[in-house]
C-alpha positions, 0 to 999 in steps of 0.5 A: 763210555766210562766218565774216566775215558773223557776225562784222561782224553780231554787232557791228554788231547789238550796237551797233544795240541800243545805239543804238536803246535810247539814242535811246529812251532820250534822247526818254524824257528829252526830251534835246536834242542837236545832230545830230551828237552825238547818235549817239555819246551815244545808242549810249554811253548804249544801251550802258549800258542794254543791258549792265544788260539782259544783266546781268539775263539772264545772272542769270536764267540767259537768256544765250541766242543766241535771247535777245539776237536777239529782245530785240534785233529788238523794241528796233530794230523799236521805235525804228524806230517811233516814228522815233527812229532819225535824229537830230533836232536842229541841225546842230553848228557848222561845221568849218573848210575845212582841218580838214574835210578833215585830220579826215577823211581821218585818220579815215577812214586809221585807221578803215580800220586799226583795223577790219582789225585789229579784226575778224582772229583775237581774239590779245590776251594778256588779251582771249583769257585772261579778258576773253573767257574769262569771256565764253565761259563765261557762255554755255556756262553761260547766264548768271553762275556762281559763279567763285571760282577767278578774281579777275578774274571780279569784276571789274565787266564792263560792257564785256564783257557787250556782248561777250557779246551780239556773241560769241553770233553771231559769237564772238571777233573780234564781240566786239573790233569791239564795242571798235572800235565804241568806239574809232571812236566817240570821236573824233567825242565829242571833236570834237563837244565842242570844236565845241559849247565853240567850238573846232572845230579843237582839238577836231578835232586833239585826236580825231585825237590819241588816235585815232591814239595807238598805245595807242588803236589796239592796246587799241580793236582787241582784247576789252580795255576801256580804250579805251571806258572812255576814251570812256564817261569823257569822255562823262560830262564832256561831258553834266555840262558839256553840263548845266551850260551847258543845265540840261536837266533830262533830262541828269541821269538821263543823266549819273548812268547813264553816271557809273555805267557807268563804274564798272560797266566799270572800278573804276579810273574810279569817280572818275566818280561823285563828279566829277559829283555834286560838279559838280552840287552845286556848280553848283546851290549857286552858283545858289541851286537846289535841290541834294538832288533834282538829286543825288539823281536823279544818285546813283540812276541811278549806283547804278542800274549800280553795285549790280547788280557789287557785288551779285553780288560780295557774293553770289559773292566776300563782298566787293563790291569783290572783288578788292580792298578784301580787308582791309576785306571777308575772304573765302574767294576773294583774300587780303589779302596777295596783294592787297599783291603785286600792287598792288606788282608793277603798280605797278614793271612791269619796275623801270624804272633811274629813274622819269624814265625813264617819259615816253619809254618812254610815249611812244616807246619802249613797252617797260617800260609795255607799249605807247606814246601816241605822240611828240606826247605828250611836248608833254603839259606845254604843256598848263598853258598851258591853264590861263588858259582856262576849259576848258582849266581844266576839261580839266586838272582831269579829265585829273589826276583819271582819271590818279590811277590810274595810281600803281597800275599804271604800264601805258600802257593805264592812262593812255587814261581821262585820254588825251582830256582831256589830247589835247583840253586840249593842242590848246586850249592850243597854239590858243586862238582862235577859228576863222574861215574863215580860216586862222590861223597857229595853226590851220596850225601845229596841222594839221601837228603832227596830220598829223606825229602820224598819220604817226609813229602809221601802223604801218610807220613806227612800228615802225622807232622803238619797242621791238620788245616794244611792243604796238602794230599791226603790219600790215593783216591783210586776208586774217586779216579775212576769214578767207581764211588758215586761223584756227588757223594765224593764231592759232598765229603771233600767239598763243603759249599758242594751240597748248596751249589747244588741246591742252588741249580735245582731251585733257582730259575736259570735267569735269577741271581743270587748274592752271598757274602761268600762264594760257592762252587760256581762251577758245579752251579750255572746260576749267576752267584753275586759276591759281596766282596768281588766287584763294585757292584756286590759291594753296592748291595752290601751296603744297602743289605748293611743299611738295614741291618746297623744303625749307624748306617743310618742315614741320621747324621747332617752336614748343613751348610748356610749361606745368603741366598743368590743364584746360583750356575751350579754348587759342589762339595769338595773335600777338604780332610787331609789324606786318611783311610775314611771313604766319604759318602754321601746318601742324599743331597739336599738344596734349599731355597728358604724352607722348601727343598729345591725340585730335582730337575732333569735339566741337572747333570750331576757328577763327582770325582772319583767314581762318578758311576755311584753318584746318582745314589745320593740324588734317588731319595733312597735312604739305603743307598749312598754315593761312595768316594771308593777311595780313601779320603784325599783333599779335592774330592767332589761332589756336583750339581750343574744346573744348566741354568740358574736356580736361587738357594741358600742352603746344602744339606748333606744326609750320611750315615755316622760311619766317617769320622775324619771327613771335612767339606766345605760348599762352592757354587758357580756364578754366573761368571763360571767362577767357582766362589765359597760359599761355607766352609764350616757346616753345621752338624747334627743328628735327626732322629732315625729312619725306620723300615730300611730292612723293606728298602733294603730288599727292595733295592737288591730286587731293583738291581737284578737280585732275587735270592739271598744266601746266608750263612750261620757266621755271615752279618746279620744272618740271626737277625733274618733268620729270625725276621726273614719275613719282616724284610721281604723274604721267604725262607726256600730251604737250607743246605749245611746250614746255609739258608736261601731266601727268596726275595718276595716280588722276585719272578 
C-alpha cells in the first residue's frame, strides 16, 4: 500500500485508542459533558491513559507493532460495545450566526494546512533529533533502555509515547499528525469553554487566535510537543472549573489524571498540579466540605502519571528530575555545572541588544526567539481590561502562572502553555457582552480583528513581514504529503544534517559510536551518536578531545604541597576558595616520599565530593584525562585517598591544566588516631615544561571509552587543526557529507 496509507493509520489509530479509552474512561466516572466537549476531553484524557499503557509496555520490554494493534482493537472493539463511542450529552450553547461561519471557514483553512504540513517528511531540527530519536530507539530496542549518553532521554515523554505507538505503523510523519490531532483539537477546547462560561464569541475568536498563531501551526505540525502540552494544559483549567461550577464527583479523578499528564509530558508545566489541588482545597474550605478526600483523590490520580518518569529516571539517571535538580540529586549522567550553562544559554538565546526588544520579535519578527505568535499579540496587554470580570480574572491568573517558565528560556515555543489563557482572556476583554443574535458592534469589531489575525498568519503573507530565520510554515507540501516527491530528496532540502545521518547509517557498523559536538537526525540513523554537550559522559570526551587541541589544557600547571615527613592513614585536598563559577579539576594525583613517588596500591580507596564516579581520572597516569568538581567551586570540596593502612610521605603533588584561576587548596592527612590534621595549607606553585603527543592520547582514550567515529564540522573547535593533521591523531578520513567530515579512529573494529 502507498506510505501515505499508514502513515494517516498510524495516527488516526493512535487517536481512536485515545478516544475510545477516554470515553470508557469518562462513563467509568459517570462524568457528564455537553456533546460537544466531550470528543476533546475523551481523547486528552484517553491519551493520558494510553501513554501510561505504552509506558507499562515499553517497561516489560513489549513495545511491539503486534502489541499496540491488538491492544488497540480490543479498546475500540470494546467501546464499540458498550456504545460508548458517540457522545451522549446536550448540545452546547448555540454560536452566533456570524461566528459559526468566521470559526469555521478559519478552522477549516488552517486545519487543511497544518494537516499537509503534518503529515510531509518529519524535517523538525529537534523532533528529527531526539523527540523521535528516542522514539526509534525504544522500538528497535522494544521498549525503555538505559540512555545515559543523553540528557533529554529523561525527560518525561509523555507525548512521545503516542508517538510511539502511531510510529510503529506509519513512522515519522504518524507521529507529527499525532501533535497535529493536538493542535486541531484545541481550538474546539478553547471554543467549547467559552460557550459553556457564556461567551461564545470570545471563546470562538480566542481558539482561532492560537489556532492560527504562526508558533502553533510550525510546533502543532511537527513531533515536538509544545502545542498538545498547551492543550493538555487548559484542559486541566477547563475540567477544575467545569468541577467548581458542576461538583461532579467524577471530575476529580479526571482533573488530577490530566494535572499529571501535563507534568508527565513536560516538567515546565508541573505547575499543573499545585494549581488544581490549591483550587480544589480552596473551593472545598469556602463551602465548608470535606477538603482531605477530594485532595487526596486529585493527588493520587496525578501522581499516578507522574511516578512512573521519576521512577524510571531515579532508577536509569539516579535523579529523578534528571536533567535537572543535579546539585540536589548527584548522578553520574549530567552534571551540576553544565546545568548552570545551560539554563544560562536558554535564558539570552541569541544576547537580544535590549530585552524590550522581545515583544516584537515574539510577535512579528521571530528571529532571535525562534519563531513568532502572531501581530495580534501585541494587543496581549488589553488583556487587564479583563480583569473586572471573573473569568477573565481567572484566565489571567493561569496565563501568568504557565508563562512563569518562560524566565527560563525566552524560545517563543515556551510561551504556547499560557498562549490560550492569554488568547481567550484578551477576546473576553475586548467583548465582554453576551452574545445575542444580534450582531454587536463588539462582536463586529472582534470578528475582522480575527479574520485581519488569519490573513496576517496565512504563510504566503507571513512571510513577506517576518525574519526570514523564523521557524514558521512556509508552503502547502501537497505532493511531500503524499509521498509523490521522492522522501529522501525532500528531506535533503529541508533538513540539513539529513544527508550525514544517512551517510552515517551506511558506513558505520551497527555497533560502533560516534561523538559530535553536535547532533544529528538520530531518527533517520540507527547508529548510537554521542554528544559533547548531552551527558557526562560527552562532556568527558570533550575534555580529552580539547586536551590535545589548546595548550592550556595541558596538564604543565603544580600545586606542591610540603610537609615533615610522617605516616600517614590517608590525605585529601579540600578546597578552601570561596563560592566562584570555577570548577577544580585535577589531572593527577601525586604522593611522595623524599624523591620517589609513592606506588599506587589496589589496597587505596580513592573518592571525592562532589562527583565521586570521575575520580579515578586523576589516579589512571593519563595526562588527557582529569578528574572534575562538575560543579562550581564551593568551599569543602575534596579529594581523598584511604590508605587502608599507613604509608609514610611528605609531599602531594597536584598536576592541572591552567584553566582554573580562582581555586585555592589546602593538604589534611589522618593519623593514626583517624584525626583529619593540617598538613600545608599554602602550596607551592609552578609550571613544568609541556607534554607532547596528547593528540594520540587523546584518540586513544575516546577509543578506550567505546568511541570509534569522529564527526566534525567546518565551524567545530579544532576541526581545521584535524582536518589537516587527522593522520597525526589516530584517524583516518571516511568520507564528507555537507561539509561534515567522518573520521575513523584507527585500531577501532
Amino acid at each position: 500500500m502507498p506510505l501515505a496509507f499508514y502513515i494517516a493509520f498510524g495516527a488516526v489509530f493512535t487517536v481512536a485508542v485515545s478516544y475510545s479509552i477516554g470515553v470508557l474512561a469518562l462513563n467509568a466516572l459517570k462524568v457528564r459533558l455537553y456533546r460537544g466537549e466531550e470528543p476533546v476531553f475523551a481523547f486528552l484524557l484517553g491519551a493520558a491513559l494510553l501513554h501510561l499503557e505504552v509506558f507499562a509496555l515499553c517497561a516489560a520490554g513489549l513495545a511491539y507493532k503486534g502489541v499496540f494493534l491488538a491492544s488497540g482493537l480490543i479498546v475500540i472493539a470494546l467501546a464499540a460495545r458498550r456504545r460508548a463511542l458517540r457522545p451522549q450529552g446536550e448540545a452546547l450553547p448555540p454560536l452566533p450566526r456570524l461566528w459559526r461561519w468566521v470559526f469555521h471557514l478559519g478552522f477549516a483553512a488552517f486545519a487543511l494546512l497544518y494537516v499537509v504540513n503534518a503529515m510531509a517528511p518529519e524535517a523538525s531540527s529537534d523532533g528529527s533529533n531526539y523527540h523521535l530519536g528516542l522514539v526509534a530507539r525504544y522500538l528497535r530496542e522494544r521498549g525503555f533502555v538505559p540512555v545515559t549518553t543523553n540528557m533529554y532521554a529523561s525527560l518525561p515523554q509523555g507525548v512521545e509515547l503516542l508517538y510511539l505507538h502511531a510510529f510503529a505503523f506509519g513512522r515519522h510523519s504518524a507521529a507529527a499528525l499525532v501533535h497535529c490531532a493536538f493542535t486541531l483539537a484545541a481550538p474546539w477546547l478553547i471554543a467549547g469553554f467559552g460557550r459553556r462560561m457564556g461567551f461564545p464569541g470570545a471563546g470562538a475568536a480566542a481558539a482561532l487566535f492560537f489556532f492560527a498563531s504562526p508558533m502553533v501551526g510550525v510546533d502543532g505540525t511537527t513531533a515536538y510537543i509544545d502545542v498538545a502540552v498547551a492543550c493538555i494544559v487548559f484542559a486541566v483549567f477547563a475540567l477544575a472549573w467545569i468541577w467548581v461550577d458542576e461538583r461532579q464527583a467524577g471530575l476529580l479523578p479526571a482533573v488530577g489524571l490530566l494535572a499529571g499528564y501535563a507534568f508527565a509530558a513536560k516538567y515546565t508545566v508541573f505547575m499543573a498540579v499545585p494549581y488544581v489541588l490549591g483550587l480544589v482545597g480552596w473551593k472545598q474550605w469556602r463551602s465548608r466540605g470535606p477538603v482531605v478526600k477530594p485532595l487526596a483523590i486529585v493527588a493520587g490520580c496525578a501522581c499516578l502519571m507522574m511516578v512512573p518518569w521519576l521512577t524510571k529516571n531515579w532508577i536509569y539517571a539516579g535523579n529523578p528530575f534528571s536533567p535537572f535538580l543535579n546539585r540536589f540529586f548527584p548522578n553520574d549522567t549530567v552534571t551540576a555545572a553544565f546545568e548552570q550553562d545551560y539554563i544560562r544559554q536558554m535564558q539570552r538565546y541569541g544576547e537580544p541588544k535590549s530585552y524590550w526588544d522581545l515583544p516584537l520579535d515574539i510577535t512579528a519578527y521571530g528571529d532571535i526567539t525562534a519563531g513568532m505568535l502572531g501581530p495580534l499579540f501585541a494587543l496581549t496587554p488589553l488583556a487587564l481590561f479583563g480583569l473586572r470580570l471573573r473569568h477573565g480574572r481567572r484566565l489571567l491568573l493561569a496565563a501568568l502562572l504557565f508563562a512563569l517558565p518562560y524566565y527560563a528560556n525566552i524560545g517563543t515555543r515556551f510561551l504556547l502553555p499560557s498562549l490560550p489563557f492569554f488568547s481567550l482572556a484578551l477576546a473576553v476583554a475586548l467583548h465582554p457582552g453576551k452574545d445575542s443574535g444580534a450582531t454587536s458592534p463588539a462582536s463586529l469589531a472582534l470578528a475582522v480583528l480575527t479574520i485581519a489575525h488569519l490573513a496576517l498568519s496565512w504563510p504566503h503573507v507571513l512571510r513577506r513581514y517576518c525574519s526570514e530565520s523564523a521557524w514558521t510554515l512556509r508552503e502547502l507540501p501537497v505532493a511531500a504529503a503524499l509521498r509523490l516527491v521522492d522522501e529522501d530528496t525532500y528531506l535533503s532540502q529541508k533538513l540539513g544534517d539529513y544527508p550525514i545521518a544517512r551517510f552515517i547509517e551506511a558506513v558505520v557498523p551497527r555497533t560502533n559510536r560516534v561523538f559530535t559536538y553536535g547532533g544529528v537526525p538520530e531518527a533517520y540513523c540507527s547508529r548510537e551518536i554521542i554528544v559533547a554537550y548531552q551527558s557526562k559522559f560527552g562532556n568527558r570526551l570533550q575534555d580529552m578531545l580539547w586536551a590535545g587541541l589548546w595548550p592550556q589544557l595541558n596538564p604543565y600547571g603544580r600545586f606542591r604541597f610540603d610537609f615533615p615527613a610522617r605516616k600517614l592513614r590517608g590525605v585529601r585536598l579540600v578546597q578552601t576558595a570561596a563560592p566562584n563559577p570555577d570548577t577544580w579539576s585535577i589531572t593527577e594525583l601525586r604522593l611522595y616520599r623524599g624523591k620517589s613517588e609513592l606506588r599506587r596500591s589496589n589496597r587505596w580507596r580513592v573518592r571525592a565530593q562532589p562527583n565521586p564516579w570521575a575520580v579515578q581520572s586523576a589516579f589512571d597516569n593519563s595526562p588527557v584525562t582529569r578528574w572534575r568538581s562538575a560543579e562550581p567551586v564551593r568551599p569543602g570540596m575534596f579529594v581523598e585517598v584511604d590508605f587502608q593502612g599507613e604509608e609514610e610521605l611528605d609531599a602531594i603533588v597536584m598536576e592541572h591544566a591552567r584553566d582554573q584561576w580562582k581555586v585555592t587548596v589546602k593538604a589534611e592527612g589522618r593519623g593514626s588516631d583517624g584525626a583529619w590534621v593540617l598538613l600545608a595549607d599554602t602550596p607551592r606553585n609552578y609550571d613544568v615544561p609541556m607534554i607532547k603527543g596528547l593528540k594520540r592520547g587523546a584518540i586513544d582514550e575516546l577509543r578506550a571509552r567505546g568511541i570509534h567515529y569522529l564527526l566534525i564540522r567546518p565551524n567545530d573547535p579544532g576541526a581545521s587543526e584535524i582536518k589537516s593533521h587527522y593522520s597525526a591523531w589516530g584517524m583516518a578520513y571516511v568520507g564528507e557529507r555537507g561539509a561534515a567530515r567522518l573520521y575513523k579512529l584507527l585500531g577501532s573494529p
